[in-house]
C-alpha positions in Angstrom: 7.7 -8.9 14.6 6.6 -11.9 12.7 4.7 -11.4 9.1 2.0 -13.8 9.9 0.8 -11.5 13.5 1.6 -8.0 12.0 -0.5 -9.2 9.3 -2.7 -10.3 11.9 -2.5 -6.5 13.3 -3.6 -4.8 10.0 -6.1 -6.8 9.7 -7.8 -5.9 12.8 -7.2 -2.2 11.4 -8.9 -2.6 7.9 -11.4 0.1 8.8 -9.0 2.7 9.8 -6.6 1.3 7.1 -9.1 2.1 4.5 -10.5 5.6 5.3 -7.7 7.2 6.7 -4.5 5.8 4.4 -3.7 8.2 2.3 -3.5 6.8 -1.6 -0.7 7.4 -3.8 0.6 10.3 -5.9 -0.8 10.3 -9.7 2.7 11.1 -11.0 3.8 8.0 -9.2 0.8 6.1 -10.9 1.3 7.5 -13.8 5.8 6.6 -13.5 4.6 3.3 -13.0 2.7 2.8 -16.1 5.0 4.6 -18.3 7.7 2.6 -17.3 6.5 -0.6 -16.7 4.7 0.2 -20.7 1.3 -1.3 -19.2 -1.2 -1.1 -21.4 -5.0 -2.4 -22.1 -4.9 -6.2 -21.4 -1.4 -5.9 -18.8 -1.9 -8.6 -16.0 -0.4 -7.3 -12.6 -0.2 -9.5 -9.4 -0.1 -6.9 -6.0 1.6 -8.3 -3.3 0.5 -7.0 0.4 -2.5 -5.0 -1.6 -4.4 -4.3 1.9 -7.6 -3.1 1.4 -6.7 -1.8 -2.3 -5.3 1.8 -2.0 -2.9 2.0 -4.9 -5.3 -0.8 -6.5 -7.4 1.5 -6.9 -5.2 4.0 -9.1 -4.8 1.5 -11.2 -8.4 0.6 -11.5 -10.8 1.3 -14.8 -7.6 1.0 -17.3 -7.9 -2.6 -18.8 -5.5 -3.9 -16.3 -6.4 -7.7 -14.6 -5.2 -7.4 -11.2 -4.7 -9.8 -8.5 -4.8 -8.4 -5.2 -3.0 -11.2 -2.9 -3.8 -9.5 0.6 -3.0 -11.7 3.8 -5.5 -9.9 6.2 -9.0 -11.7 5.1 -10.8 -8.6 6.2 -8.4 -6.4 3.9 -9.3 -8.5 1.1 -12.7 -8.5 1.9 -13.1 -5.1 1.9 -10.9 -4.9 -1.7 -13.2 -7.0 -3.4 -16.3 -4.8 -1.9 -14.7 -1.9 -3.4 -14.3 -3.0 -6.9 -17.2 -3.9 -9.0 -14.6 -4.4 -11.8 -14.4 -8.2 -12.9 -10.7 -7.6 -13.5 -9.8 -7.3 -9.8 -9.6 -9.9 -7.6 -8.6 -10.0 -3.9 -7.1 -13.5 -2.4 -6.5 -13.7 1.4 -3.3 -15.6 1.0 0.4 -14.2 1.4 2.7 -15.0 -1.5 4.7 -17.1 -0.2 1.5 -19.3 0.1 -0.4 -18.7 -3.0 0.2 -20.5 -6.4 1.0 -18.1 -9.1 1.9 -19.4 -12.7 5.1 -18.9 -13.9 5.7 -16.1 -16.1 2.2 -15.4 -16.4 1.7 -11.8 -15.0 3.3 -9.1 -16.9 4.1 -6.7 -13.7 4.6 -7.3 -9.9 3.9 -4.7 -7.5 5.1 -5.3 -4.0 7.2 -4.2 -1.2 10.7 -2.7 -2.2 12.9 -4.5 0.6 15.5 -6.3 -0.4 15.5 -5.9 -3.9 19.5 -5.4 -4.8 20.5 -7.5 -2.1 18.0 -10.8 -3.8 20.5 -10.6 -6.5 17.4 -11.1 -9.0 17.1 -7.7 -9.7 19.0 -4.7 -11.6 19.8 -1.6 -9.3 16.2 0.5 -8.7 15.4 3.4 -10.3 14.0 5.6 -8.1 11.5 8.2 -8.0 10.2 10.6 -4.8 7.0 12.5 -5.1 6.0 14.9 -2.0 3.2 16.3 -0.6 1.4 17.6 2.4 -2.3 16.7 4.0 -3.9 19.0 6.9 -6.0 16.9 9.3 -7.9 17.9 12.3 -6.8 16.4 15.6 -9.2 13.5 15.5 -8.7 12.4 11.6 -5.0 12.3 12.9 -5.6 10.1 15.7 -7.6 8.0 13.5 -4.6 7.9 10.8 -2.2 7.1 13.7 -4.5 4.2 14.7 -3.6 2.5 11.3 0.0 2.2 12.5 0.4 -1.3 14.1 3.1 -0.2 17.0 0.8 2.7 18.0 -2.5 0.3 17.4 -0.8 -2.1 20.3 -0.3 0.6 22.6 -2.8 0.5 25.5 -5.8 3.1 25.7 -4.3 5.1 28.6 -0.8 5.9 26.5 -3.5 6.4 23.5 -5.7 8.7 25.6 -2.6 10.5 26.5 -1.3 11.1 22.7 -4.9 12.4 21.9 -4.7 15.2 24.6 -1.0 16.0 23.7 -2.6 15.9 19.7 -4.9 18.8 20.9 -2.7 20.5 22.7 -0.3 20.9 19.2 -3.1 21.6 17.3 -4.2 24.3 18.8 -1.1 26.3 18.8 -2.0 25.8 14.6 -5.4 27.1 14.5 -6.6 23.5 15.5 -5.2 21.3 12.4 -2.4 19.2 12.3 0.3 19.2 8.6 1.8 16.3 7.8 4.3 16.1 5.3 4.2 12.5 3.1 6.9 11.0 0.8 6.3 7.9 -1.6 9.3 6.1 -3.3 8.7 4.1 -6.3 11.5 1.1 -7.0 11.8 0.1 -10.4 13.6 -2.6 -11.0 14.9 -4.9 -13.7 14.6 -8.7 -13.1 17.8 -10.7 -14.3 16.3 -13.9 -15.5 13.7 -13.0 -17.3 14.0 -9.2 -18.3 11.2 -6.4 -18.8 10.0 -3.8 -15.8 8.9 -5.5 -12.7 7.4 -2.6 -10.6 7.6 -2.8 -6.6 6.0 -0.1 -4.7 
């Protein structure tokens, strides 16, 4: 699939995106700033930031963040969620946005092809686990935020909510879902210092 129309696809999520994500692990937050030594005053640009989810960690702690989200109904709903002047949400991609040179101390963004871009040192990496009960339909609504099961046509989707139920109550009607989030830090080459990619 091509960036531009799965961002197209999230974007015509950004409701179920935003209440039924889950955010991130504090200790991941917390790895992040530790490591990255962000402080009052840091300036971090978030790459693919959706509707603000880990923006939101990172929110009320002197950080000036710019959220570049390419869905414009992500980013509008990131800039309805923070009142904070210090984050901003842009509905651009990076690739098409303008960012100065060296001027933001950190980068959060997807951790793909990080060793391979030969800009970067080999990631550290950190793994922090965790399970969330749902009932049957607050998982159908998290599934729905997937943009290969969002595609899929009401019947097949009518059909998973049935089998959903049928699962759920072999397990006293709830559904356990077991979540993992990796953090990549990495060192860039050509300039030095943290860059953090989530």
């Amino acid at each position: 699939m091509d960036n531009q129309r799965e961002s197209d696809i999230y974007n015509q999520m950004a409701d179920y995106y935003d209440k039924y994500r889950p955010g991130y692990p504090n200790e991941i937050v917390s790895a992040i700033i530790q490591k990255a030594k962000l402080g009052s005053g840091s300036r971090l640009l978030e790459i693919g930031a959706g509707s603000g989810k880990a923006t939101e960690q990172f929110a009320n702690r002197g950080f000036t963040i710019l959220c570049l989200e390419p869905g414009k109904d992500l980013a509008r709903a990131g800039n309805a969620r923070f009142e904070d002047d210090n984050i901003r949400f842009v509905a651009s991609s990076f690739e098409d946005f303008c960012v100065k040179h060296d001027y933001y101390d950190r980068t959060k963004a997807i951790a793909s092809g990080i060793v391979k871009s030969g800009l970067f040192s080999e990631p550290e990496v950190s793994r922090s686990y965790w399970d969330k009960t749902y009932s049957v339909d607050e998982y159908y609504n998290y599934m729905l935020t997937s943009h290969v099961f969002y595609q899929k046509t009401n019947e097949v989707k009518q059909a998973c909510y049935a089998e959903l139920s049928q699962i759920a109550s072999n397990y006293d009607g709830v559904i356990k879902r077991q979540y993992v989030c990796e953090l990549y830090l990495a060192k860039r080459f050509s300039v030095g210092g943290w860059k953090v990619v989530r």
